[in-house]
FIKOL-78917 format. One line per field, with one value per residue: residue in one letter; y, z, x of N, C-alpha, C, O in turn. Coordinates in steps of 0.02 Angstrom, whole numbers. Atoms other than C-alpha are relative to their C-alpha. Example, Ala and Ser with C-alpha at 12.3 -4.5 7.8 and 13.67 -1.06 7.14 Angstrom:
2
res = [A | S]
n_py = [-59 | -59]
n_pz = [0 | -3]
n_px = [45 | -42]
ca_py = [-225 | -53]
ca_pz = [390 | 357]
ca_px = [615 | 684]
c_py = [60 | 55]
c_pz = [0 | 37]
c_px = [45 | -39]
o_py = [59 | 110]
o_pz = [33 | 45]
o_px = [97 | -14]
END
This chain:
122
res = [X | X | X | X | X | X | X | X | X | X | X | X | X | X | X | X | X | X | X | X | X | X | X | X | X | X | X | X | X | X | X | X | X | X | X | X | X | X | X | X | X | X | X | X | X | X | X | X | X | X | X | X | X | X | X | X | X | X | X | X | X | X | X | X | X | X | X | X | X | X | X | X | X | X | X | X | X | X | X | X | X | X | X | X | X | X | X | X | X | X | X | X | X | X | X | X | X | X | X | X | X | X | X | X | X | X | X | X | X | X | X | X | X | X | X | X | X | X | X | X | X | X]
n_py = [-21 | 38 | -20 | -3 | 74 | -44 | 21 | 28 | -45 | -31 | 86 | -8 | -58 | -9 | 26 | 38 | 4 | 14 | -3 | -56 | -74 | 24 | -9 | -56 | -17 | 22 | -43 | -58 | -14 | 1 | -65 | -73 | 3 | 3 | -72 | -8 | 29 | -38 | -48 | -70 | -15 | -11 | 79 | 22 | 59 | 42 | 48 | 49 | 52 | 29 | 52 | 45 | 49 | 56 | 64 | 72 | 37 | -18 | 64 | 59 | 7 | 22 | 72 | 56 | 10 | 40 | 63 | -20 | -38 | -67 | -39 | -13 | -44 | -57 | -11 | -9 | -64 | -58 | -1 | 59 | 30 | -36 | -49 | 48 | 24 | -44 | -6 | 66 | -9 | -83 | 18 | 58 | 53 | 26 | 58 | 28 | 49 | -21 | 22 | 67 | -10 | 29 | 73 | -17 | 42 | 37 | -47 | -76 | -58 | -31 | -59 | -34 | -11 | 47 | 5 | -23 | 33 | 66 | -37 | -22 | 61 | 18]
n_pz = [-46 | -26 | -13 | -63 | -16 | -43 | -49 | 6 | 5 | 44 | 32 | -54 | -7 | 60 | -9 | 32 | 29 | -40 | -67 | 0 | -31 | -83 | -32 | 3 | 70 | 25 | -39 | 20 | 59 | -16 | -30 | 60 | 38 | -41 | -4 | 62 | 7 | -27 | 45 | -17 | -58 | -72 | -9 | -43 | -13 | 37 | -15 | -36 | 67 | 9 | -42 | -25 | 88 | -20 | -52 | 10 | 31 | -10 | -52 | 39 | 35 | -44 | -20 | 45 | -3 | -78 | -13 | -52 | -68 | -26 | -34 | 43 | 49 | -13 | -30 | 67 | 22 | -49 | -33 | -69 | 35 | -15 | 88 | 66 | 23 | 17 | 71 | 44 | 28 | 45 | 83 | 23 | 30 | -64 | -12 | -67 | 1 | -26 | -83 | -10 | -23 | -86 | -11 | -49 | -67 | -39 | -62 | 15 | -78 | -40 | 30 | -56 | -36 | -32 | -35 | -61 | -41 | -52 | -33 | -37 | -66 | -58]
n_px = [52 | 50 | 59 | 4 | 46 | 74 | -5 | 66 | 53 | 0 | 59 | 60 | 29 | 13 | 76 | -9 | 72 | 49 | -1 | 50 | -27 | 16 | 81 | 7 | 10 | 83 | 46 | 30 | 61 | 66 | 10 | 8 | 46 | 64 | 18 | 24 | 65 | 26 | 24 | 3 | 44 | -13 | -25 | -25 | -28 | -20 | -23 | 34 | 23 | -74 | -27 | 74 | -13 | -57 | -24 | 32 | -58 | -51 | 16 | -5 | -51 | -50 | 33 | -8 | -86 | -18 | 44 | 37 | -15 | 17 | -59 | -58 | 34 | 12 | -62 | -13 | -2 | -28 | 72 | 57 | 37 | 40 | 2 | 12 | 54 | 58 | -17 | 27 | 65 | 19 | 0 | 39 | -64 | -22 | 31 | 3 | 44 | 67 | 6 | 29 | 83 | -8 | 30 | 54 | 28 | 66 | 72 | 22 | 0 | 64 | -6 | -19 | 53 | -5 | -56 | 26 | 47 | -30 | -20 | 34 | 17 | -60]
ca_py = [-154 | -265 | -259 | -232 | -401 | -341 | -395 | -524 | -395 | -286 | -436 | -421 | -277 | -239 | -254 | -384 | -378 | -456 | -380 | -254 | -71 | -18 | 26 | 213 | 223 | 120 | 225 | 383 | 345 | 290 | 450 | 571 | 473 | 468 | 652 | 678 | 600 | 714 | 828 | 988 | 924 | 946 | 776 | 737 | 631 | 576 | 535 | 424 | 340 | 307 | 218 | 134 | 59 | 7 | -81 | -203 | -276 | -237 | -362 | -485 | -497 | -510 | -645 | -750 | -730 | -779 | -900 | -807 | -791 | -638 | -607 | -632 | -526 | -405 | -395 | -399 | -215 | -144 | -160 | -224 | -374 | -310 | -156 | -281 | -369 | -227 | -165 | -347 | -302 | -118 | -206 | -369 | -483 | -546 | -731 | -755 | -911 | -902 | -903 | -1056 | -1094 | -1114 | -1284 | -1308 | -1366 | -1501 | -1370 | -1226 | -1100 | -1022 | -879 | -728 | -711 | -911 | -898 | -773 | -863 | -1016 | -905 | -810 | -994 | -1038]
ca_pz = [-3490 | -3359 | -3281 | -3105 | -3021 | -2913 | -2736 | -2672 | -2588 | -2717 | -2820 | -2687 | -2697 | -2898 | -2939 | -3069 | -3200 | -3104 | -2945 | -2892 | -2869 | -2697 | -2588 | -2578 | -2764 | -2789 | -2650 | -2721 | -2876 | -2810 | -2706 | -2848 | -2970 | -2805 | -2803 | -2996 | -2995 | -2880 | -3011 | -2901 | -2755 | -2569 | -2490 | -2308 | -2194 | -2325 | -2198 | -2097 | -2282 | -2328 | -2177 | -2162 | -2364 | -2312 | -2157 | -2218 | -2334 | -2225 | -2088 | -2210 | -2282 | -2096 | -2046 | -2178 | -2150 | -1953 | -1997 | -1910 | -1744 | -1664 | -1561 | -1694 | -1817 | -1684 | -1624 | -1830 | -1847 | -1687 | -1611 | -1420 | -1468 | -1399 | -1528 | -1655 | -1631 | -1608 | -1767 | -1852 | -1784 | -1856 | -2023 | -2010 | -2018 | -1832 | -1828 | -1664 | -1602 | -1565 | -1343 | -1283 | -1263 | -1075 | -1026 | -983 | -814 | -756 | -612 | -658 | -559 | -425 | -474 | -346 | -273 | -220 | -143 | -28 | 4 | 64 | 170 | 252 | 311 | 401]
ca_px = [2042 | 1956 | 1815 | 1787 | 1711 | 1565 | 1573 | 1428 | 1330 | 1349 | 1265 | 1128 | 1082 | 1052 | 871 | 855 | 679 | 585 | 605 | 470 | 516 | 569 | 433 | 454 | 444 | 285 | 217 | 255 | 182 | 23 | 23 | 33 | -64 | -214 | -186 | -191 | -365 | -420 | -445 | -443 | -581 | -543 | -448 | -462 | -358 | -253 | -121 | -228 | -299 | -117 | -62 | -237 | -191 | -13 | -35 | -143 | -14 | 115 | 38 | -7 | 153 | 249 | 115 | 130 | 336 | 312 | 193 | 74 | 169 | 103 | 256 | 378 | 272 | 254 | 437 | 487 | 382 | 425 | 266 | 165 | 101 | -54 | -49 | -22 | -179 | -292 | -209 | -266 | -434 | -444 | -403 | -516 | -334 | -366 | -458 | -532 | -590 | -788 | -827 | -865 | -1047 | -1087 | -1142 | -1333 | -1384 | -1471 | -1575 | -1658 | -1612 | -1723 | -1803 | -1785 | -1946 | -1956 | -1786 | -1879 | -2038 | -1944 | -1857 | -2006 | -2076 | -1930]
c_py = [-61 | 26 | -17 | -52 | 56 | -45 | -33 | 53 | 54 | -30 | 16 | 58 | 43 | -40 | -59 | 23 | -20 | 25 | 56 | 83 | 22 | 41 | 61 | 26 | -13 | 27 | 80 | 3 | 1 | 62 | 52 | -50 | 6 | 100 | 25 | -15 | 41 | 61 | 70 | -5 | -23 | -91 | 26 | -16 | -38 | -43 | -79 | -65 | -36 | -63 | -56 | -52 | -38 | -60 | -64 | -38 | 2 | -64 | -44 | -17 | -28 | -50 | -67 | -30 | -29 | -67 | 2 | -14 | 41 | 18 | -3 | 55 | 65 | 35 | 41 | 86 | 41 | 25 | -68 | -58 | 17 | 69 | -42 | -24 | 62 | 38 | -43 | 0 | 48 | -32 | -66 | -55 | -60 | -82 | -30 | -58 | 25 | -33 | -52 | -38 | -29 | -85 | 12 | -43 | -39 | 33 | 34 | 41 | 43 | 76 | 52 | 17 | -90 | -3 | 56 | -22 | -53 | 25 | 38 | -70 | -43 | 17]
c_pz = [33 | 20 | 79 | 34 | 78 | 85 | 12 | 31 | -42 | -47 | 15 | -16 | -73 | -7 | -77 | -45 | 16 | 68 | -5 | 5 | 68 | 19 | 13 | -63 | -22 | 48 | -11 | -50 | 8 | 24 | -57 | -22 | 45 | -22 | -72 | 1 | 45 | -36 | 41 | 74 | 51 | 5 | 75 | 51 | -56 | 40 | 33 | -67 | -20 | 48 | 9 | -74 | 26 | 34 | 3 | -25 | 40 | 61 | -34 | -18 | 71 | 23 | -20 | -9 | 62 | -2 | 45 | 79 | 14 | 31 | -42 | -50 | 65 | 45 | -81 | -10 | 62 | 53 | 95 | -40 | 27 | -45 | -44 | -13 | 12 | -76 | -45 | 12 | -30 | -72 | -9 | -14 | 43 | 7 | 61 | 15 | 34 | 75 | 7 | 26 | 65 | 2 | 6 | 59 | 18 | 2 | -32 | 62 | 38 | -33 | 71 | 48 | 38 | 21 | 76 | 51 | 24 | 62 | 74 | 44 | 31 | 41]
c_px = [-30 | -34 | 0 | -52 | -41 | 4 | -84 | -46 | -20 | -74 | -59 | -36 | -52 | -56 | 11 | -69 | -41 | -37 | -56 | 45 | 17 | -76 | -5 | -7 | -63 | -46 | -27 | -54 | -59 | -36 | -16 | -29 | -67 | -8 | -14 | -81 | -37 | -60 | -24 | -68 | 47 | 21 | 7 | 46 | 54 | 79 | -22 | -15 | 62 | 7 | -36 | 15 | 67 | -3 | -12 | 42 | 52 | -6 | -14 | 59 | 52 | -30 | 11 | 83 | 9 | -38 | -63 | 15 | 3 | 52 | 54 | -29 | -11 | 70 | 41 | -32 | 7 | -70 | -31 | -35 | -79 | -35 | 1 | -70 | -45 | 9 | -42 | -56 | -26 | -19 | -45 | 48 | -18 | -54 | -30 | -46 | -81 | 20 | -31 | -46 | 12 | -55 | -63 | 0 | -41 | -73 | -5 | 9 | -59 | 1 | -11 | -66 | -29 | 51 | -49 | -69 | 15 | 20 | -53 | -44 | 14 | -34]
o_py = [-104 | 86 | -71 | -45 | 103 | -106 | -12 | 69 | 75 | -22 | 38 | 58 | 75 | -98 | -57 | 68 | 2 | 10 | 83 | 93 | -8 | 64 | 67 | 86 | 24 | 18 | 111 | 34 | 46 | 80 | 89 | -76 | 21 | 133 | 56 | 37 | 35 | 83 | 101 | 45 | -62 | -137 | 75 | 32 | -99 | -95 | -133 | -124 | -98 | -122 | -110 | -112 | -98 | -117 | -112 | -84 | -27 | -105 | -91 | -77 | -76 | -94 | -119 | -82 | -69 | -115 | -43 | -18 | 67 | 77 | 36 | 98 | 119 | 84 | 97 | 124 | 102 | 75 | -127 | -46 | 8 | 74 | -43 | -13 | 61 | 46 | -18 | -24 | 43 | -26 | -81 | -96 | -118 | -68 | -88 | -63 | 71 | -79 | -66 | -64 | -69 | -109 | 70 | -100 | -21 | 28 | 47 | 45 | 65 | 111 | 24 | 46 | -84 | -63 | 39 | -13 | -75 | 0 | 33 | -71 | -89 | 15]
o_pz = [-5 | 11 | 100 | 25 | 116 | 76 | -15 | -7 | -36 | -52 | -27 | -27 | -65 | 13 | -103 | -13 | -9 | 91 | -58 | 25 | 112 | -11 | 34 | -66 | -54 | 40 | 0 | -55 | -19 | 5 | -61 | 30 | 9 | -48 | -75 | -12 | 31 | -26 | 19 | 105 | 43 | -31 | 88 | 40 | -52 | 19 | 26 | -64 | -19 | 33 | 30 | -73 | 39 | 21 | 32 | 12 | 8 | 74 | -14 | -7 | 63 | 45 | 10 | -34 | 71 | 36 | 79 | 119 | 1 | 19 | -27 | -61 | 41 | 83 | -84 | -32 | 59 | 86 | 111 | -92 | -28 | -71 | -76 | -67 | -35 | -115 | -84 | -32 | -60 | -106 | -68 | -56 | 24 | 49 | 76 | -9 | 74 | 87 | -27 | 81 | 84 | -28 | 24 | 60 | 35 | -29 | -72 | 121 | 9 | -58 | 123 | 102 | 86 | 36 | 135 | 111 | 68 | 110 | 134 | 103 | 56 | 100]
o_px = [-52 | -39 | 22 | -113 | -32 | 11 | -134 | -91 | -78 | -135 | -97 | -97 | -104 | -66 | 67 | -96 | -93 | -92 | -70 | 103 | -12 | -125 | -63 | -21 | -100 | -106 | -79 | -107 | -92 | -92 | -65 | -52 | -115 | -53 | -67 | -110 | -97 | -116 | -72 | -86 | 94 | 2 | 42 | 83 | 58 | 104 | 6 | 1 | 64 | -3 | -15 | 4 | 68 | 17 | 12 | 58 | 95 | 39 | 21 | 57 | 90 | 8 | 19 | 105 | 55 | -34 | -89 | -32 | 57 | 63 | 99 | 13 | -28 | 67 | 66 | 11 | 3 | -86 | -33 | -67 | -105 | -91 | -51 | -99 | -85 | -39 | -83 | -92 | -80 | -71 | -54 | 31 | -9 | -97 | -15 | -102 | -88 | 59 | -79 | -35 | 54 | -104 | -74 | 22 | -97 | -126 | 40 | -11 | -109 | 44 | -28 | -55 | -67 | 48 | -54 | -80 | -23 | -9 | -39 | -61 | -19 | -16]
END
């Protein structure tokens, strides 16, 4: 008897002990154990709550893979980069630099009622 040598993707593919679960498995579970806990009261939105729990990790995780390049992270899930970042602000991901204080001026500007009395003693 031999033994049938495993091809490298094969290899690849076999989860190892370490590896996490896939991601439809550790999703169900969460799902049914959320709903177990329910214990029989009324639930919402629970697709909206769902997707609203994923995405956060789901953009952290492709950010930190682009290196936080917004157009590669937003090409990578299939997304406007434009949708992307309003996404990153829904969730609080998005870093924006603070606006950039306006200079002050010298002059004080005229105020609108001496712009007209100069005016009337022309």
């Amino acid at each position: 008897m031999s033994a049938a040598k495993d091809s490298p993707s094969t290899k690849r593919r076999k989860a190892t002990k370490a590896d996490p679960p896939p991601l439809k498995d550790s999703a169900g579970e969460a799902i049914e154990h959320f709903l177990k806990t329910l214990d029989g009261e009324p639930c919402v939105d629970l697709y909206d709550m769902v997707l609203h729990q994923v995405e956060a990790p789901l953009f952290k995780a492709v950010l930190h893979y682009t290196q936080h390049n917004q157009s590669h992270a937003a090409t990578m899930l299939g997304l406007n980069r434009g949708t992307l970042r309003k996404k990153l602000r829904q969730h609080g991901l998005l870093t924006e630099p603070e606006p950039p204080k306006q200079k002050r001026s010298n002059r004080t500007p005229k105020s609108p009622a001496s712009k007209t009395a100069t005016k009337r003693k022309r």
